[in-house]
TILO-345316 format. One record per residue (C-alpha): x, y, z; residue number from 1. Coordinates in nm, 4 decimals, m for minus. Layout:
<pts>
east=X, north=Y, up=Z, num=NUM
...
</pts>
This chain:
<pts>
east=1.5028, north=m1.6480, up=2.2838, num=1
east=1.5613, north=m1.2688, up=2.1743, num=2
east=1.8626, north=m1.0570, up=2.0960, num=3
east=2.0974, north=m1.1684, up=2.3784, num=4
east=2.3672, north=m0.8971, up=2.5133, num=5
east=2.7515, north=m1.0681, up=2.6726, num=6
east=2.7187, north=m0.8354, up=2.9692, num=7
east=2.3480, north=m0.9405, up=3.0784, num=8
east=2.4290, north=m1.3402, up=3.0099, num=9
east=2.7536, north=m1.2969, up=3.2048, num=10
east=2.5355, north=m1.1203, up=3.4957, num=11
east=2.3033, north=m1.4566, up=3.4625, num=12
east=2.5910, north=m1.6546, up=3.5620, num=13
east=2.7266, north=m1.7860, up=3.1984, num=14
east=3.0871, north=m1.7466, up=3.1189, num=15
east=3.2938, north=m1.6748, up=2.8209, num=16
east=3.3771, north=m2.0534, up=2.7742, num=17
east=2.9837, north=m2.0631, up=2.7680, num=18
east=2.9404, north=m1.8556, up=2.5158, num=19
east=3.1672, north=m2.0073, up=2.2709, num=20
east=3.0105, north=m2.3187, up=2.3408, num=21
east=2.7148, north=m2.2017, up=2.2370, num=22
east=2.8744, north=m2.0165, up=1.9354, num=23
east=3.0577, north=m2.3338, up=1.8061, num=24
east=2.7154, north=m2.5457, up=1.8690, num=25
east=2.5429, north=m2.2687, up=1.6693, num=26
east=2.2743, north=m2.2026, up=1.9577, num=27
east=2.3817, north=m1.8101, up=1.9422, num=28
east=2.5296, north=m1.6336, up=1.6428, num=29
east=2.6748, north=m1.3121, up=1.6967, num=30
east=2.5201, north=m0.9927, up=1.5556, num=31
east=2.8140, north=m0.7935, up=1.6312, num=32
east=3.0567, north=m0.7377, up=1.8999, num=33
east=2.8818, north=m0.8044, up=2.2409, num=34
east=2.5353, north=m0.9526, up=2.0593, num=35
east=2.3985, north=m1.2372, up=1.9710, num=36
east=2.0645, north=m1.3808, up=1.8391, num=37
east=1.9593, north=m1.7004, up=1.8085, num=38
east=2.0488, north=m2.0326, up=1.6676, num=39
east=1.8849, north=m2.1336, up=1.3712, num=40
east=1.6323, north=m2.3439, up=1.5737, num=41
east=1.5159, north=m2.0682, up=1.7357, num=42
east=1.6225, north=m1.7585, up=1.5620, num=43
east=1.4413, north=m1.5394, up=1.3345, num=44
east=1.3691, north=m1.6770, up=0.9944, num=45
east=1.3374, north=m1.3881, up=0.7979, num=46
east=1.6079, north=m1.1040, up=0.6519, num=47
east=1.3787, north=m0.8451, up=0.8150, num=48
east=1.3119, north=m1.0547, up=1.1561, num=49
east=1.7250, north=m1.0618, up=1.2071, num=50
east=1.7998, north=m0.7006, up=1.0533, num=51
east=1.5615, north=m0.5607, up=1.3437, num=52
east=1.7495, north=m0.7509, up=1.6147, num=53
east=2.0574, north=m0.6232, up=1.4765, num=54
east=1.9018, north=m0.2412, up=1.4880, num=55
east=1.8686, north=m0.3295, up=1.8748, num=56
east=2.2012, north=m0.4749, up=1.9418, num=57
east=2.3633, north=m0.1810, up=1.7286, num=58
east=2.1894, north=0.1513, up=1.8843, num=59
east=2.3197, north=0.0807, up=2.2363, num=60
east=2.6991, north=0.1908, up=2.0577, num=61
east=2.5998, north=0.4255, up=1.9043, num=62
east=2.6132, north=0.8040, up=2.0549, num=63
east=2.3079, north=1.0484, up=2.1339, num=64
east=2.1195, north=1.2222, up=1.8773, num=65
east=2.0949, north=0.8823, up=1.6237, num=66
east=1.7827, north=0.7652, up=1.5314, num=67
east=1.6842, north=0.4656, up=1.2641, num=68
east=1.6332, north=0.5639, up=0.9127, num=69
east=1.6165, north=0.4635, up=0.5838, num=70
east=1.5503, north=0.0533, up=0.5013, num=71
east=1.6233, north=0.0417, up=0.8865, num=72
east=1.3486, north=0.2606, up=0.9627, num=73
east=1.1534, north=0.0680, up=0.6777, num=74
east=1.1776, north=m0.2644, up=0.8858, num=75
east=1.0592, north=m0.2129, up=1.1927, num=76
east=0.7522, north=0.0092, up=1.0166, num=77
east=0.6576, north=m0.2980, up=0.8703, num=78
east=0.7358, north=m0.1916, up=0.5248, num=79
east=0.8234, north=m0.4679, up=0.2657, num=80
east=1.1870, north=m0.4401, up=0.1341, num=81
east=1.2689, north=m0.6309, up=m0.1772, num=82
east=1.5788, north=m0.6544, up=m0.2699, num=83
east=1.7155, north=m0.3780, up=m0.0591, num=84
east=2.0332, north=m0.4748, up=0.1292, num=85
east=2.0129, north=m0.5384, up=0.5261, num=86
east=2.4136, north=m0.5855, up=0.6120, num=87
east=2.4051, north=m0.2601, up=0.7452, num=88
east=2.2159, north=m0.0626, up=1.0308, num=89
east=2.1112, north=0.2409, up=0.8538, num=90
east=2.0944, north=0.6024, up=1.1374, num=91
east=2.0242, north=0.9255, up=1.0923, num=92
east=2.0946, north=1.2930, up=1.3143, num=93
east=2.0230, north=1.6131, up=1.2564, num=94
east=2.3325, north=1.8174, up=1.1452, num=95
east=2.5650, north=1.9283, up=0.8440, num=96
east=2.8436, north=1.7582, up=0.6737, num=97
east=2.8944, north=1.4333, up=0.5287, num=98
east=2.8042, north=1.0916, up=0.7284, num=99
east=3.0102, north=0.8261, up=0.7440, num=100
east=2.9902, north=0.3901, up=0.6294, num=101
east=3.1676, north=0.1600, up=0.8280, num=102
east=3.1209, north=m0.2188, up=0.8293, num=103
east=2.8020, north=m0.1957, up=1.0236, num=104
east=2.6712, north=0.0941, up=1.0625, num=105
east=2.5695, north=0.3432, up=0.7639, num=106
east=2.5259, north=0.7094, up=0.9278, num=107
east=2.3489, north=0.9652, up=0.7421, num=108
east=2.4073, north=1.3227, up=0.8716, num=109
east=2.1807, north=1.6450, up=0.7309, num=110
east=1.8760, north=1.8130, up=0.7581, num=111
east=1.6323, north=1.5991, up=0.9957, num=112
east=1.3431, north=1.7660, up=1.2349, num=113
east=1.2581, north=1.6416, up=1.5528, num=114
east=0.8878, north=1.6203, up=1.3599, num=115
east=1.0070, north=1.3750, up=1.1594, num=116
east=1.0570, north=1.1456, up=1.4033, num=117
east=0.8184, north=0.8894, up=1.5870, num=118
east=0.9152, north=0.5928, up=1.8672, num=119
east=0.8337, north=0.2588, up=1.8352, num=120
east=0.8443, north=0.0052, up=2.0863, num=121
east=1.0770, north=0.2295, up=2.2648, num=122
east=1.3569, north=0.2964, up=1.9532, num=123
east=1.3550, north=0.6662, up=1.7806, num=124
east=1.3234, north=0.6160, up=1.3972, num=125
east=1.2172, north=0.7717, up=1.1119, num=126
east=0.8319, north=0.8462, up=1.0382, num=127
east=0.6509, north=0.7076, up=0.7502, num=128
east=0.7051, north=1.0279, up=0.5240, num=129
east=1.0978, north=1.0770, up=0.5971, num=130
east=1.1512, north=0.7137, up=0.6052, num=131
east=0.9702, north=0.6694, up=0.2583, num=132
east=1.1642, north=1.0007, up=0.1047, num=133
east=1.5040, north=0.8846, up=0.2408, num=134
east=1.5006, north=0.5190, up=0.0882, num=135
east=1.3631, north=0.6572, up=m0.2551, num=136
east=1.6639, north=0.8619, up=m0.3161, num=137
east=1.9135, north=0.5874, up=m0.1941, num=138
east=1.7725, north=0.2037, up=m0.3507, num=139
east=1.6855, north=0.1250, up=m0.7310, num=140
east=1.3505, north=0.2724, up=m0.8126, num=141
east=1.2084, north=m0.0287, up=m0.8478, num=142
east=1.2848, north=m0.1097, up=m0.4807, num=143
east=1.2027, north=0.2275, up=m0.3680, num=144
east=0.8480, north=0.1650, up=m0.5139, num=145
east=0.7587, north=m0.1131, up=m0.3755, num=146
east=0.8397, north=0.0322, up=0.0111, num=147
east=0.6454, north=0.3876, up=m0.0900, num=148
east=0.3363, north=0.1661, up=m0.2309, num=149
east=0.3255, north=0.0059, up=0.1007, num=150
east=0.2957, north=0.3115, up=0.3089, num=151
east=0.0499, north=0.4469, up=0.0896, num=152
east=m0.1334, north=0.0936, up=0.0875, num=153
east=m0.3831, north=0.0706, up=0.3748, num=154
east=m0.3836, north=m0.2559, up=0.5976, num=155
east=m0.4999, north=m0.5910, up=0.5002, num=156
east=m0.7156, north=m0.5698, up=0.8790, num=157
east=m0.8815, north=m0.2698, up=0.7621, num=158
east=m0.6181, north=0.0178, up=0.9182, num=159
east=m0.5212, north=0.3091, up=0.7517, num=160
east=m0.2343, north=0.3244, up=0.5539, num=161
east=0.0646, north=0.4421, up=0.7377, num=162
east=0.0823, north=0.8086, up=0.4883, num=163
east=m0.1233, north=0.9004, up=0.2665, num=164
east=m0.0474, north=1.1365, up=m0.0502, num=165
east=m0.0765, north=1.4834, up=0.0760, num=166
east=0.2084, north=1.3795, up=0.4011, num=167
east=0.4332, north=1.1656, up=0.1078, num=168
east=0.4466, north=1.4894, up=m0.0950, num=169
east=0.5368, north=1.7367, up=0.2697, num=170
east=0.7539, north=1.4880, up=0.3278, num=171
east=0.9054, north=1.5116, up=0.0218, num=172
east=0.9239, north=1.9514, up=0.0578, num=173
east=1.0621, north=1.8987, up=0.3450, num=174
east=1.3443, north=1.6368, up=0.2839, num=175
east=1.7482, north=1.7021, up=0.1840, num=176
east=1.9136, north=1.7367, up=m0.1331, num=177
east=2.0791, north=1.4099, up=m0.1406, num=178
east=1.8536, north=1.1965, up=m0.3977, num=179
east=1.5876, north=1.4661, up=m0.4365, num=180
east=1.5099, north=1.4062, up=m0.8314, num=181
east=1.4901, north=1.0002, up=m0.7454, num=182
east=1.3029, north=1.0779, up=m0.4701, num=183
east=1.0797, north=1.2689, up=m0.6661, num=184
east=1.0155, north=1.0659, up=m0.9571, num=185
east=0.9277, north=0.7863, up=m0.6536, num=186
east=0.6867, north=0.9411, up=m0.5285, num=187
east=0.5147, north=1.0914, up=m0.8263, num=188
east=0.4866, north=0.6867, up=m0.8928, num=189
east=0.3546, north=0.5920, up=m0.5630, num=190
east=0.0318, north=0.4033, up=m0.5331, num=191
east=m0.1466, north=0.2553, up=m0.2819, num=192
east=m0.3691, north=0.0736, up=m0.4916, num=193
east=m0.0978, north=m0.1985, up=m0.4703, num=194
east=m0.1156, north=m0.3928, up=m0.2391, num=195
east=0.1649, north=m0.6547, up=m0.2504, num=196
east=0.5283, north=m0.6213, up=m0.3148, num=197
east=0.4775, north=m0.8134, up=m0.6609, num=198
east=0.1885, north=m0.5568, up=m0.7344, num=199
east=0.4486, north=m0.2856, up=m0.7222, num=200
east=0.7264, north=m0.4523, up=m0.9239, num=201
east=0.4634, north=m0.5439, up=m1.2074, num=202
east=0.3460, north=m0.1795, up=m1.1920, num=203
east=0.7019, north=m0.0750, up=m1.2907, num=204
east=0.7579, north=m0.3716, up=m1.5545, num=205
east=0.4128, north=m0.2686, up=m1.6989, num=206
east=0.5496, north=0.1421, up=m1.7344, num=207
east=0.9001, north=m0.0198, up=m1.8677, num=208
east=0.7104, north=m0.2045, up=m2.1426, num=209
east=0.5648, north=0.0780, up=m2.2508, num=210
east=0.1635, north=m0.0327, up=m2.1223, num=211
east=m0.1005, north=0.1727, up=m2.0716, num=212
east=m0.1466, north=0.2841, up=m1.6761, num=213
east=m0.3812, north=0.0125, up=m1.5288, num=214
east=m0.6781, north=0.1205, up=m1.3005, num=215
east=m0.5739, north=m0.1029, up=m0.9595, num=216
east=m0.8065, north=m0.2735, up=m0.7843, num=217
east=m1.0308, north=m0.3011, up=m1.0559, num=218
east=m1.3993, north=m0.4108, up=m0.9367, num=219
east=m1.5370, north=m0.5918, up=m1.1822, num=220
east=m1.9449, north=m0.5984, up=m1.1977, num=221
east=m2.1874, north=m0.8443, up=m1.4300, num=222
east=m2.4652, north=m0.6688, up=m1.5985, num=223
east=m2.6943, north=m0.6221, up=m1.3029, num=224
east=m2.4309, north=m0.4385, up=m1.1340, num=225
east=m2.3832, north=m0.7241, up=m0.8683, num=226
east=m1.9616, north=m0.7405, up=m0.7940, num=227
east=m1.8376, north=m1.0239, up=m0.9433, num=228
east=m1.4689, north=m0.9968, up=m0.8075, num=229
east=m1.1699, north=m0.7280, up=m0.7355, num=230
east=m0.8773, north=m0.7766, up=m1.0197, num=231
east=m0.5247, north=m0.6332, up=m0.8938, num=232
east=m0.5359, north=m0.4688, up=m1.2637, num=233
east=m0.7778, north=m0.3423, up=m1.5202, num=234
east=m0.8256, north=m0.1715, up=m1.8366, num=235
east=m1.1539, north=m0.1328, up=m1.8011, num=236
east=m1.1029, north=0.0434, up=m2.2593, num=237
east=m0.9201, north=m0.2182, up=m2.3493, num=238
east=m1.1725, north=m0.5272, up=m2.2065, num=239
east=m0.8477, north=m0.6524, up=m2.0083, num=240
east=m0.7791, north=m0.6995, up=m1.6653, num=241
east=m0.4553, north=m0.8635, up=m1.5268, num=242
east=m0.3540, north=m1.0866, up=m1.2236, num=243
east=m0.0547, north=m1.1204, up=m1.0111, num=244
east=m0.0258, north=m1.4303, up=m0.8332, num=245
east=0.1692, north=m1.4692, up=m0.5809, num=246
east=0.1251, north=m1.7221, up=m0.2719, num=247
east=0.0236, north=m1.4701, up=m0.0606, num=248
east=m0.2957, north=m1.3958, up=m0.2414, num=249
east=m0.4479, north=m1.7172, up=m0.1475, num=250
east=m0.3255, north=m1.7149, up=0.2067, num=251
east=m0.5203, north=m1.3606, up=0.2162, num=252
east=m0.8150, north=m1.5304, up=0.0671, num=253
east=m0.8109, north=m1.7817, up=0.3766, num=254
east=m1.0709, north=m1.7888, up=0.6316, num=255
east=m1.0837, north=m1.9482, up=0.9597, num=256
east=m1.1588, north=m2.3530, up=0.8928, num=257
east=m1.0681, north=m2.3352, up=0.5293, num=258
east=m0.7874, north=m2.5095, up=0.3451, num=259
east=m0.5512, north=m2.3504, up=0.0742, num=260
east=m0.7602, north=m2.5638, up=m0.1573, num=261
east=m1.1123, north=m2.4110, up=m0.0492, num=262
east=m0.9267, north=m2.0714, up=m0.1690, num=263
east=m0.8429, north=m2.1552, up=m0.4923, num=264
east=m1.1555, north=m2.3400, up=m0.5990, num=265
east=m1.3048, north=m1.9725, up=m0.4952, num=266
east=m1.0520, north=m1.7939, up=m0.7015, num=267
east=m1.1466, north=m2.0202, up=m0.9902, num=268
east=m1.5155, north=m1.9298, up=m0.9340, num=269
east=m1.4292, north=m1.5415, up=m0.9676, num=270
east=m1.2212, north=m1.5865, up=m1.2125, num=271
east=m1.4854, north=m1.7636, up=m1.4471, num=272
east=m1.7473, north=m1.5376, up=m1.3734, num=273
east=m1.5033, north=m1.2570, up=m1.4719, num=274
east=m1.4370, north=m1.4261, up=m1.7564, num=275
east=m1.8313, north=m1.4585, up=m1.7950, num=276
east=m1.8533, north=m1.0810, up=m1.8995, num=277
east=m1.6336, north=m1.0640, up=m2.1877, num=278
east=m1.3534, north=m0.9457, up=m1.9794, num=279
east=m1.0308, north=m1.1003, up=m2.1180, num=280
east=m0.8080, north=m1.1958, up=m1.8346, num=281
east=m0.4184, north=m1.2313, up=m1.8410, num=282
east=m0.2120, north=m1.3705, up=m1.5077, num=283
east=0.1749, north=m1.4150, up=m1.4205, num=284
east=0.3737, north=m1.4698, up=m1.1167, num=285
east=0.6757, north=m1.3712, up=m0.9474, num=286
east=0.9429, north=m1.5348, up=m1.2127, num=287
east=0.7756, north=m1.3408, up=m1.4743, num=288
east=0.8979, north=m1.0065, up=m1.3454, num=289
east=1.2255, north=m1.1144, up=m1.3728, num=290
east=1.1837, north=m1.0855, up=m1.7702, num=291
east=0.8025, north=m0.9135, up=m1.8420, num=292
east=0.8494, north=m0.9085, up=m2.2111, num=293
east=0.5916, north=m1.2213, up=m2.2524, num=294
east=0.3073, north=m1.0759, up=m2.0215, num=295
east=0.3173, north=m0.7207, up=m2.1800, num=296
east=0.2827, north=m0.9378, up=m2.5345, num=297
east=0.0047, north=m1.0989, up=m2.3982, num=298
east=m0.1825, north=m0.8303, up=m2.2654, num=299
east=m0.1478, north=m0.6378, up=m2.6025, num=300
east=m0.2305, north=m0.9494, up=m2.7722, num=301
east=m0.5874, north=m0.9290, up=m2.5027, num=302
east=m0.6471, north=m0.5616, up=m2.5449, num=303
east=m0.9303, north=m0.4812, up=m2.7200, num=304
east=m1.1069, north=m0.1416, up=m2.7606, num=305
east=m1.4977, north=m0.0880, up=m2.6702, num=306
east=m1.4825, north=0.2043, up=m2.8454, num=307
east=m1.2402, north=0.4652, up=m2.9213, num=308
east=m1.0667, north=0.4910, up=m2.5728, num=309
east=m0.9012, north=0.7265, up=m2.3969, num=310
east=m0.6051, north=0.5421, up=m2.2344, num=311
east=m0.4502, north=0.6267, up=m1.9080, num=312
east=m0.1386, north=0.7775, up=m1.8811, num=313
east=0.1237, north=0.7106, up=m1.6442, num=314
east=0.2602, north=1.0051, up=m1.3638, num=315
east=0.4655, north=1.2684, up=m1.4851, num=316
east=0.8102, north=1.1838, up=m1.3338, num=317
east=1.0115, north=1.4173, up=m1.4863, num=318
east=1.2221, north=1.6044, up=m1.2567, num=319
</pts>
């Protein structure tokens, strides 16, 4: 069952007295006035899953020249949001003055080219570059990050990245002055060497602490020059690489016929042979970038200089 409209049940023969049934049982829950999605049994189970139903049941209200933008416009790309809030359809038009917030609806009124703007699956949002611009200079940079990351981060299934650098920074040019310096220090961040959501956040913790800049996606080769594994960080100067674990790493690692335990007796394997060259390795996981100040004393407690080394510096972000 899918986003369910009153006027097309009531044309299937269901009444009002129907409906509330079914509201009171908790097989529909509305999405707003005239909507519903499903129950729990059947409903979406994810933030994301129910804020794009809610996109659909909210654009039929709305007036011509609206299209979905901002975390909105992030959701239905695909784009990870952490910790961006989803109580509200985010829209944009074309046009000057201010926009307006009501309970459901945020509606974001400036500068907005018809070149800018893409369909999917039949709805008129955003493109990767405008969405990408628009969200950095409205969430927490941290937030922002993680969605710019992801458009910059190409496909687990070997696709391109939805943007790459040069149409982030046009975007960028091209976009309003609401936000611009946040915006801008975003996207001077960006990097789609990360590839995870908890890549992105420990990227920022690691620039907070005051760490060198990491090389991402590190490859890390034994003395024949055979690959011996992939690290999500490395400083290749300091003999140090870093992990961030999250569950979804060893779904990725997954192939067809294997169990979860097949994929992390193979992580163990890589992660002795890195081990095997001298490397020295430091891991954490998603409650550690809640409060980072143990990792980043662990890596400097790991860092250790092959010779005098030139360390990486983070992006200029100054406005």
């Amino acid at each position: 069952m899918d986003l369910q409209l009153r006027s097309e049940l009531l044309a299937r023969g269901w009444t009002d007295a129907d409906l509330r049934r079914l509201r009171r049982s908790g097989e529909l829950a509305p999405l707003r006035r005239g909507s519903y999605r499903p129950g729990p049994a059947d409903g979406p189970d994810t933030p994301e899953a129910r804020h794009a139903l809610l996109v659909r049941a909210t654009l039929p209200h709305l007036g011509p020249g609206w299209v979905v933008s901002h975390q909105s416009a992030a959701v239905l790309l695909g784009l990870p949001v952490w910790d961006v809030p989803l109580d509200r359809v985010h829209v944009s038009r074309d046009g000057t003055g201010g926009g307006r917030v009501t309970r459901g609806v945020h509606r974001h009124v400036g500068r907005l080219a018809d070149t800018e703007v893409v369909r999917l699956g039949g709805v008129r949002l955003t493109g990767p570059g405008r969405t990408v611009v628009d969200v950095a200079g409205t969430v927490a940079f941290e937030q922002a990050v993680v969605i710019a990351d992801a458009a910059l981060a190409p496909f687990q299934d070997d696709r391109p990245a939805l943007l790459d650098r040069a149409g982030l920074l046009a975007a960028l040019a091209r976009g309003g002055r609401i936000g611009r310096s946040a915006a801008r220090r975003v996207v001077a961040f960006a990097d789609g060497g990360a590839r995870s959501p908890g890549e992105s956040r420990s990227r920022v913790a690691m620039w907070l602490a005051g760490l060198p800049a990491p090389v991402l996606q590190f490859e890390v080769r034994g003395p024949d020059g055979r690959l011996l594994g992939i690290v999500d960080f490395g400083w290749p100067e300091l003999r140090t690489v870093g992990e961030f674990d999250g569950r979804v790493k060893y779904g990725r690692l997954l192939r067809p016929g294997r169990h979860p335990e097949d994929a992390v007796f193979a992580e163990k394997l890589r992660e002795d042979a890195i081990r095997g060259t001298d490397l020295g390795m430091v891991r954490w996981t998603w409650p550690d970038l809640d409060r980072f100040e143990p990792v980043a004393q662990r890596l400097h407690r790991t860092f250790r200089a092959a010779h005098a080394p030139v360390i990486r510096a983070w992006p200029d972000m100054r406005s």
